[in-house]
C-alpha positions as CSV (number, residue, x, y, z in Angstrom):
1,X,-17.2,33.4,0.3
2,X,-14.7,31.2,2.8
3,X,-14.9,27.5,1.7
4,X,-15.5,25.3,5.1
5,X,-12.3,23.3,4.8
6,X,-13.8,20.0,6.6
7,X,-16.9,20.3,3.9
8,X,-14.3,20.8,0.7
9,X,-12.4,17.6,2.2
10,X,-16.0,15.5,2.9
11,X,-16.9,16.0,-1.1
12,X,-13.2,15.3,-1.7
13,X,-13.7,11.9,-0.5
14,X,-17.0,11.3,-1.8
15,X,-16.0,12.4,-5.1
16,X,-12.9,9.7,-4.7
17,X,-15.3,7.3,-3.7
18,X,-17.2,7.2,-6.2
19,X,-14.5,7.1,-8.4
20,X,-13.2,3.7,-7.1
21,X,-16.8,2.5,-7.1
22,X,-16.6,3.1,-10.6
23,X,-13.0,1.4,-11.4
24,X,-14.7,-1.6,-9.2
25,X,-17.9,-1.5,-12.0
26,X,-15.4,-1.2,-14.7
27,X,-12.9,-4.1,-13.5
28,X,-16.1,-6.4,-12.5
29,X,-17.3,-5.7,-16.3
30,X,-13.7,-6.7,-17.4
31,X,-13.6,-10.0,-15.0
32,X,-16.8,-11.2,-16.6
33,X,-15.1,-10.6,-20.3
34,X,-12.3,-12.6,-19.2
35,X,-14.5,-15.5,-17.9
36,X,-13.1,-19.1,-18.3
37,X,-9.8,-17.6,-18.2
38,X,-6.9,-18.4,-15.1
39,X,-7.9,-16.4,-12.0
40,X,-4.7,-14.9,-11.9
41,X,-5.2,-13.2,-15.4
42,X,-8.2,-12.5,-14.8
43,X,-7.7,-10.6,-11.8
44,X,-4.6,-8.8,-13.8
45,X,-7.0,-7.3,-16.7
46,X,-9.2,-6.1,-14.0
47,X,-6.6,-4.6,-12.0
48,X,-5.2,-3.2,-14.9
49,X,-8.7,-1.6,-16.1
50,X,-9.6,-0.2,-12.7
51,X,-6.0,1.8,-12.6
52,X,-6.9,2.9,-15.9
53,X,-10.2,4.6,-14.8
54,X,-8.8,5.9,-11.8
55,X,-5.9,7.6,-14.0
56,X,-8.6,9.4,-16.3
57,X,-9.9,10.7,-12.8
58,X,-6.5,12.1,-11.9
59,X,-6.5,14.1,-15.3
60,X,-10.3,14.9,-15.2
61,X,-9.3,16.4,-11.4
62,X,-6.0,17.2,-12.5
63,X,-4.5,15.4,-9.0
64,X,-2.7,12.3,-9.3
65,X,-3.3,11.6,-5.5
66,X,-6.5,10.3,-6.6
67,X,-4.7,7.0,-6.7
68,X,-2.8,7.2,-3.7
69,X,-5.5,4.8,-1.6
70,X,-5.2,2.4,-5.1
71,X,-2.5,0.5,-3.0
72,X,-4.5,-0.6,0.1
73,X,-7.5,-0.9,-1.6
74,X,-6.6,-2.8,-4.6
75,X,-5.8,-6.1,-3.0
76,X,-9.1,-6.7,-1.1
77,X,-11.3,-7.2,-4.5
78,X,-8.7,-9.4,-5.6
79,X,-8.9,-11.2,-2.6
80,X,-12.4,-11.6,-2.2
81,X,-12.5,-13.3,-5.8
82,X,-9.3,-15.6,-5.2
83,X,-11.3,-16.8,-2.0
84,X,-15.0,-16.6,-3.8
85,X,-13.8,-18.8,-6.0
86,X,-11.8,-21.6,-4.1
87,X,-11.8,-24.9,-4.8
88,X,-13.9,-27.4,-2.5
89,X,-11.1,-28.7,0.1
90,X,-10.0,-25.2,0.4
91,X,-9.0,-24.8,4.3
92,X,-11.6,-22.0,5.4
93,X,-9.5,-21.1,8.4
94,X,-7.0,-19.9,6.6
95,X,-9.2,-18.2,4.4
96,X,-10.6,-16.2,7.6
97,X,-7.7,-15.4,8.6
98,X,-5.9,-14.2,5.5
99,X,-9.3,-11.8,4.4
100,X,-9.8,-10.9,8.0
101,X,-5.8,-9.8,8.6
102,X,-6.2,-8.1,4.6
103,X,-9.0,-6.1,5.9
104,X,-7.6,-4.9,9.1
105,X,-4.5,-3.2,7.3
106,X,-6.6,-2.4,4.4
107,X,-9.2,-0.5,6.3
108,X,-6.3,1.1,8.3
109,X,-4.0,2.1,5.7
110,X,-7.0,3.7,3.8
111,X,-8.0,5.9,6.5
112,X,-4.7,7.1,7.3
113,X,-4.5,7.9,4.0
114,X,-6.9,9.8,3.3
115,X,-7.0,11.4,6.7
116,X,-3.7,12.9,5.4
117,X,-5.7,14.0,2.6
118,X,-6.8,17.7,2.2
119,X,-8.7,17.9,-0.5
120,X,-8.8,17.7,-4.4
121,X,-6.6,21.1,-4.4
122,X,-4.2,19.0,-2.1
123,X,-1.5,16.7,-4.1
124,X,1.5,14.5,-2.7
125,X,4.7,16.2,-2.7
126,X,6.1,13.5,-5.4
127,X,3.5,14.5,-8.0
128,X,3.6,17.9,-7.3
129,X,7.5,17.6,-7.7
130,X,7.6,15.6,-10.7
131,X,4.8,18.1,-12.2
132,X,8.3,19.8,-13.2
133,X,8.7,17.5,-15.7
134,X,6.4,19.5,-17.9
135,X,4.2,18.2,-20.6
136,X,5.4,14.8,-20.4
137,X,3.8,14.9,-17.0
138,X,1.2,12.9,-17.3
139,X,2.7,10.5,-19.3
140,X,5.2,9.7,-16.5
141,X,2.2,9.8,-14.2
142,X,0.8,6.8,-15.4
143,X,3.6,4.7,-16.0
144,X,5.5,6.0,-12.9
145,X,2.7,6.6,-10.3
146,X,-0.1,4.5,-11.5
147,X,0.8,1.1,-13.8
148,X,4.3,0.6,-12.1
149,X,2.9,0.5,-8.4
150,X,-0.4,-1.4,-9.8
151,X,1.6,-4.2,-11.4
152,X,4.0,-4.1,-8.1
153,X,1.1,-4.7,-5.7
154,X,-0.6,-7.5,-7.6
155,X,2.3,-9.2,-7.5
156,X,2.5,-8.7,-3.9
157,X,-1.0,-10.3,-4.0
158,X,0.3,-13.2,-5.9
159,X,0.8,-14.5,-2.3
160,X,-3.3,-14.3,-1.5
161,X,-3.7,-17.2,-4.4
162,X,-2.6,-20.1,-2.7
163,X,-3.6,-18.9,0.3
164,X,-7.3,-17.8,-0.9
165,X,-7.8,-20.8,-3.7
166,X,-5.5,-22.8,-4.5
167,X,-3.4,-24.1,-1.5
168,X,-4.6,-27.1,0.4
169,X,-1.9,-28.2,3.1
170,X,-3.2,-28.3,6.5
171,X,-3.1,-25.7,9.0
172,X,0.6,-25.7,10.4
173,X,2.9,-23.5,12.2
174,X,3.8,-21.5,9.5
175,X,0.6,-20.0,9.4
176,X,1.0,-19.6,13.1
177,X,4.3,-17.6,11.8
178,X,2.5,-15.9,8.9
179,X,-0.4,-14.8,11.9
180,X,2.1,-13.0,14.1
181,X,4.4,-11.5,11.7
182,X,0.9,-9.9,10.3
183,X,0.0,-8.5,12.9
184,X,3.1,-7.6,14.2
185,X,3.5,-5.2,10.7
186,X,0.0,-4.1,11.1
187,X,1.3,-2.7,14.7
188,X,4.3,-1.1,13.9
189,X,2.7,0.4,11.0
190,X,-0.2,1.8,13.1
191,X,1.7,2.9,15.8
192,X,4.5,4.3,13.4
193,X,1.7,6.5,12.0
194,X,0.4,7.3,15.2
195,X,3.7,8.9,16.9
196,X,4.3,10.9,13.5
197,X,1.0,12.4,13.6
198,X,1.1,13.5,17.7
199,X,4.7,14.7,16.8
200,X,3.8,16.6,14.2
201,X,0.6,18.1,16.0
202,X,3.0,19.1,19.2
203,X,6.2,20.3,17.6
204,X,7.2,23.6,18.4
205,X,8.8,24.1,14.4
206,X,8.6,22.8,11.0
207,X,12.4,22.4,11.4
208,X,11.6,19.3,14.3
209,X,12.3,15.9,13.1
210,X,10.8,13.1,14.8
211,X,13.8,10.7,16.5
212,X,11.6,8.9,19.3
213,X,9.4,5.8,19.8
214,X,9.6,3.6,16.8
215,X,11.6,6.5,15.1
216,X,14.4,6.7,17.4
217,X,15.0,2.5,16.0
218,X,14.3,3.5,12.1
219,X,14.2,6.1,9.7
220,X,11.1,4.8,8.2
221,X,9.5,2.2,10.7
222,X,6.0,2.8,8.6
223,X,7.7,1.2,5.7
224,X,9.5,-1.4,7.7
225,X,5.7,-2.3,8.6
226,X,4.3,-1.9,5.5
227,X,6.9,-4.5,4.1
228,X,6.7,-7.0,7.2
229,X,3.4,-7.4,6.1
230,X,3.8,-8.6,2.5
231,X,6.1,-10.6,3.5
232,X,3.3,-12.2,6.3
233,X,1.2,-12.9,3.0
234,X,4.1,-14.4,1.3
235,X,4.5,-17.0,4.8
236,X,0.7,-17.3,4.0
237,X,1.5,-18.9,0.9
238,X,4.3,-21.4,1.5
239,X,1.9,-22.8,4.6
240,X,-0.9,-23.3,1.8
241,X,1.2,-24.8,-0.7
242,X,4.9,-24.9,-1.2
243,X,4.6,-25.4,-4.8
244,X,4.2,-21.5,-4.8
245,X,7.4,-20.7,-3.3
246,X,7.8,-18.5,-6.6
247,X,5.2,-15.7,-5.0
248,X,8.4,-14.3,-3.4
249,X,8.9,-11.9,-6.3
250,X,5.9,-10.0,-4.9
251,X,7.6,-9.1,-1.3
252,X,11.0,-8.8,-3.0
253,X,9.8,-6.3,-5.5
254,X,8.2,-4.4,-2.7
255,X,11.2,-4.2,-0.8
256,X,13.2,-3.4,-3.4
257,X,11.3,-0.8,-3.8
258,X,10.7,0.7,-0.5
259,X,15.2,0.4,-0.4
260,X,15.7,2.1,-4.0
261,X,12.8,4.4,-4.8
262,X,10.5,5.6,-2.0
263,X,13.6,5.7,0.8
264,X,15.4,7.7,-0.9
265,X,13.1,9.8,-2.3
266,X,11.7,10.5,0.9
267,X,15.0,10.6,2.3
268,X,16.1,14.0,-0.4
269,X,13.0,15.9,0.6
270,X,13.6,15.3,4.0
271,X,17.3,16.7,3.6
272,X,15.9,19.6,1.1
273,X,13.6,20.9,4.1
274,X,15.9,19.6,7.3
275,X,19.4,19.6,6.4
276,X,20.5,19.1,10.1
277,X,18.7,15.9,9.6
278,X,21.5,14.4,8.3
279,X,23.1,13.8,11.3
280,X,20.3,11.7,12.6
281,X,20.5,9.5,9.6
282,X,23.8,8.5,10.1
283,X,23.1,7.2,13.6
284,X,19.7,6.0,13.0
285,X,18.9,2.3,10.9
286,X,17.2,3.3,7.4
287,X,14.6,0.5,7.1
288,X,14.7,-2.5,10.1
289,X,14.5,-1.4,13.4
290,X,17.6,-1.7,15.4
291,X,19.8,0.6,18.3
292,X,20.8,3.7,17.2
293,X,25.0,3.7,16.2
294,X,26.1,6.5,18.7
């Protein structure tokens, strides 16, 4: 009996949504333990609990991709209690803004996602890699693919407390600033995605590498995006309250490591199945766009 491949992918992503519904139960049930506590821990232990339950899911399915939408999806929870819980001169605006903009490259970065996704059978290239570790497998799973990027993103989210709760300057330029360099990453991130997937639709061999649009300026213009935009959050932040300058380890850790661990991983396996890519790396910037070195 053939397996419909658009059905097994459909129960896929129900089965993955109801996992998340779950870790959302789970961390909700962990917030209310936690009552009377800082936000900000509280939101941790909750964070922290719904990665758990989503790891027992990658086991259970035996898939670690089960996490991959973790990322985008993570934050917006977060943010909703941050801004649920704001204190009384709270400027609303901002609020609007910040959840709105939040949503927009939530809601896009989860649906590209898992539009990339085939299935349950179907597991990143990284895990299924790394699955050559052996018995220790899982073990590095979780610290490596799960915790790490978990703890990563919420500081990253660190950013979304002043601006959500407890910042109360005025409505300035900087948030002006923080607006346009939001969008601007949710752009280059869309439209990044967008030329790789009609290139990769149209190309004539697996041994084509994509070196126009966006690509022809960066290696990885999706990352570049994906950074711009914690960064945004971060500008987000100062313009609610300078006091919270210190929310800049959340965009630095990102970008450190977009620059040390997911460049050049993605760089290797690029190399492993395009060696005549190398050329086009030498000419082409890694991360920020700019002109091609001829």
């Amino acid at each position: 009996m053939q397996i419909n491949p658009r059905a097994s992918k459909a129960r896929a992503i129900l089965v993955c949504t109801l996992v998340y519904v779950l870790a959302l139960a789970i961390a909700l049930g962990i917030g209310y333990l936690l009552r009377g506590r800082h936000p900000i821990l509280i939101a941790g232990g909750a964070d922290i609990a719904a990665t758990i339950v989503v790891f027992i899911f990658s086991i259970i399915f035996n898939n670690s991709s089960i996490y991959d939408p973790y990322w985008s999806l993570a934050p917006v929870p977060i943010a909703l209690y941050w801004a649920f819980h704001a204190y009384s001169d709270a400027i609303i605006i901002r609020q609007v803004a910040v959840l709105l903009l939040l949503a927009v490259w939530a809601a896009r970065l989860t649906y590209n996602c898992l539009d990339r996704w085939q299935g349950l059978k179907h597991e990143d290239w990284r895990y299924s890699e790394m699955r050559r570790t052996g018995p220790f497998y899982w073990v590095i799973s979780f610290f490596g693919f799960h915790f790490f990027p978990t703890i990563i993103v919420f500081l990253g989210c660190l950013s979304l407390y002043p601006a959500l709760l407890a910042g109360t300057h005025p409505l300035g330029i900087l948030d002006i600033v923080a607006i346009i360099c939001t969008i601007s990453a949710i752009w280059i991130e869309a439209m990044a995605d967008k030329e790789l997937k009609t290139f990769v639709s149209k190309r004539k061999s697996a041994e084509q590498h994509i070196t126009t649009g966006l690509w022809a300026y960066s290696r990885h213009p999706n990352y570049f995006g994906e950074v711009l935009f914690w960064w945004g959050l971060y500008l987000f932040a100062l313009a609610a309250d300078l006091a919270y300058w210190w929310a800049i380890i959340g965009p630095i850790c990102i970008t450190m490591l977009f620059i040390f661990v997911s460049i050049p991983m993605m760089d290797r396996h690029i190399l492993n199945k395009k060696p005549a890519c190398a050329e086009t790396m030498k000419k082409v910037s890694t991360l920020v766009p700019w002109f091609p070195n001829n």
